[in-house]
C-alpha positions in Angstrom: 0.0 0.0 0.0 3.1 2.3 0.7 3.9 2.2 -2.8 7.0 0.8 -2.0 7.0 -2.3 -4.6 4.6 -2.9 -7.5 4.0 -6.7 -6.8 4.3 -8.9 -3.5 4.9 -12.6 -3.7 5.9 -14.5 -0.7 6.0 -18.8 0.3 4.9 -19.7 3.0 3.4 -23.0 4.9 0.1 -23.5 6.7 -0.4 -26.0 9.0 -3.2 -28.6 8.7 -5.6 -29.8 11.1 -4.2 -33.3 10.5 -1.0 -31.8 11.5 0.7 -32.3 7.7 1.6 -29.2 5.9 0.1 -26.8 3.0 2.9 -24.6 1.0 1.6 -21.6 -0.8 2.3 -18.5 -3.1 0.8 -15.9 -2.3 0.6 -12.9 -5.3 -1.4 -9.7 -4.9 -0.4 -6.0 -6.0 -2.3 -2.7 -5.2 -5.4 -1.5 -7.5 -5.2 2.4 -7.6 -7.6 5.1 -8.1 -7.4 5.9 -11.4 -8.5 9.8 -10.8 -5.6 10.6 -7.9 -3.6 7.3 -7.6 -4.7 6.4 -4.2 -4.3 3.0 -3.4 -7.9 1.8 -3.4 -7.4 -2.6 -2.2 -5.0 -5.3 -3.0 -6.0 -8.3 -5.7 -4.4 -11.1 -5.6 -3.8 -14.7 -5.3 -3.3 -17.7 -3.0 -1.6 -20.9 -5.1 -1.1 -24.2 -3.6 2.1 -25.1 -4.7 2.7 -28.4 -2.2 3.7 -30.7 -5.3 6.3 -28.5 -6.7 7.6 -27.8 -3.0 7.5 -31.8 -2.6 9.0 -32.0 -6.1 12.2 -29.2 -5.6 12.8 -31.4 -2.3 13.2 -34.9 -4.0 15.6 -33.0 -6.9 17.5 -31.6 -4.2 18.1 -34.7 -2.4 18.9 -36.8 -5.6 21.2 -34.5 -6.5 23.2 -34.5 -3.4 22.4 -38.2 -1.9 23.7 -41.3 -3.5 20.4 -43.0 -4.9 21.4 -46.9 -4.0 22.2 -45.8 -0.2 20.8 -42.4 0.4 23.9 -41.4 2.0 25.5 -38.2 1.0 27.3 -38.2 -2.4 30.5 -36.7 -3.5 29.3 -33.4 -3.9 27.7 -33.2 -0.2 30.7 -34.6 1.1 32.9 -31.8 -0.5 30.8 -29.0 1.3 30.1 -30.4 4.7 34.2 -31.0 4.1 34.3 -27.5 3.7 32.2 -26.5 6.3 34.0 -28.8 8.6 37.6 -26.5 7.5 35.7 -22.7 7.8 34.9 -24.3 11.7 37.8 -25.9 12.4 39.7 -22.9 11.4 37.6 -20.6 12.9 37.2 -22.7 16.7 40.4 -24.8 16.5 38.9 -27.1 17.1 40.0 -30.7 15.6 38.2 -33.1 13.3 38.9 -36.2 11.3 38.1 -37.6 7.6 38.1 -41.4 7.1 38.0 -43.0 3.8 37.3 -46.2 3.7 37.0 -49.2 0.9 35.3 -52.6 1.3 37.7 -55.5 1.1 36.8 -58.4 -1.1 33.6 -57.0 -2.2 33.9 -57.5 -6.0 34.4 -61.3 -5.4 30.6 -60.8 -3.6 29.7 -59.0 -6.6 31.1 -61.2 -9.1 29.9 -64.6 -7.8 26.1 -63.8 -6.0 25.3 -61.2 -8.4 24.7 -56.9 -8.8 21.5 -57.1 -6.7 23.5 -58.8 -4.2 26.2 -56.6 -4.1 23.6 -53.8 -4.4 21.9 -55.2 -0.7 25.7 -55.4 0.2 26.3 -51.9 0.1 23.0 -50.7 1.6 24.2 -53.0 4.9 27.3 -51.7 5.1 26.2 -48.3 4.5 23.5 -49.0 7.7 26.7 -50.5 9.4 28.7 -47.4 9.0 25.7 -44.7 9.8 25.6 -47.0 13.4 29.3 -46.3 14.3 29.3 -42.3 14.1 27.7 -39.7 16.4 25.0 -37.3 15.3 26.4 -34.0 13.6 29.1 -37.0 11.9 28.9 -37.5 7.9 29.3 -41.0 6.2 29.3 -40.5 2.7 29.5 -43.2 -0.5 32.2 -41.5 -2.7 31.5 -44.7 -5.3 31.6 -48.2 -5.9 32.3 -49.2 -2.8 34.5 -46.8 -1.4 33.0 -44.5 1.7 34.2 -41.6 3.7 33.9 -40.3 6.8 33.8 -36.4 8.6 34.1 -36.8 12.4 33.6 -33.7 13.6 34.5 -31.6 16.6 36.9 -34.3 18.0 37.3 -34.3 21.6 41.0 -35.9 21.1 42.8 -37.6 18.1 42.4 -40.9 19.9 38.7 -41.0 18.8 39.4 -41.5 15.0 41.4 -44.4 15.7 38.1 -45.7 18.1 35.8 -45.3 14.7 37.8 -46.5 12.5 38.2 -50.0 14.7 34.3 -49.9 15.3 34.1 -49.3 11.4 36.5 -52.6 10.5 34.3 -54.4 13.4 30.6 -53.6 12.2 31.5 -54.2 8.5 33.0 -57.6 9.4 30.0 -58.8 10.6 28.7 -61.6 8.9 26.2 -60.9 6.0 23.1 -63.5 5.1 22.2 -62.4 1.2 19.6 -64.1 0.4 20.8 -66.9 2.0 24.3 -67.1 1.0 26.4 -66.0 4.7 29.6 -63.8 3.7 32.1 -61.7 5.0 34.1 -59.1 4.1 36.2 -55.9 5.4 37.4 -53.0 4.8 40.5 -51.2 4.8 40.2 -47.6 6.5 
């Protein structure tokens, strides 16, 4: 009404009374008196744009998640990496990056099969998540090589403790579809 733009658009959410969520755009601008130019109401709409929101969500996540493991791809990786640097440089405060690749996995995926190597990689990936702390990443860089962003170490001591609770978890013994196998990994 102040004049002070000729359009507003905004996003915004509205809760539901089931308790899921409503995104809309809202568009209006001012109608003005033709004769002196006062501003006489604002027209204008109210769009529900939840599917595209949905939509712009799942593109986001595909394009930064590996799609087999939904763990965070390279590109994720590379900027939590960074962000991990601007905050240790900033708070001195130390953190660690493991990189990791399964042992013996193509021999899995040779003899039992892609899908089972596929269902391989989706445990281990489960395996791995279980070993860090909250605020840690675990990322699939590809194929079967993984890496790690401990952050905000307490001591360097606790990179050696993941990495030994890493080479335990993934050792574990594996049933594909009813075929029991091992294998490791080197950190």
């Amino acid at each position: 009404l102040a004049g002070l733009a000729p359009l507003y658009e905004c996003e915004y959410r509205l809760r539901k009374r089931d308790g899921t969520f409503l995104w809309v755009l809202a568009r209006g601008r001012v109608v003005h008196d033709a004769g002196d130019g006062r501003p006489l109401r604002v027209v204008g709409t109210q769009i529900d744009i939840t599917r595209r929101k949905d939509a712009e969500r799942r593109i986001e996540h595909m394009a930064l998640h590996d799609a087999l493991t939904g763990l965070p791809n390279r590109a994720l990786f590379r900027s939590r990496l960074d962000q991990e640097i601007g905050h240790s440089a900033g708070q001195g405060g130390p953190f660690a990056v493991l990189v990791a690749d399964l042992d013996a996995f193509k021999a899995v995926n040779d003899a039992l099969g892609h899908p089972a190597g596929d269902g391989l990689l989706r445990i281990v990936s489960d395996r791995l998540r279980s070993v860090v702390r909250e605020g840690d990443t675990v990322a699939r860089l590809g194929g079967d090589e993984f890496a790690l962003i401990l952050a905000r170490l307490d001591d360097a001591a606790e990179a050696s403790r993941v990495a030994q609770r890493m080479i335990d978890a993934v050792g574990e013994p594996v049933d594909l579809d009813g075929h029991l196998t091992s294998i490791g990994v080197s950190v």
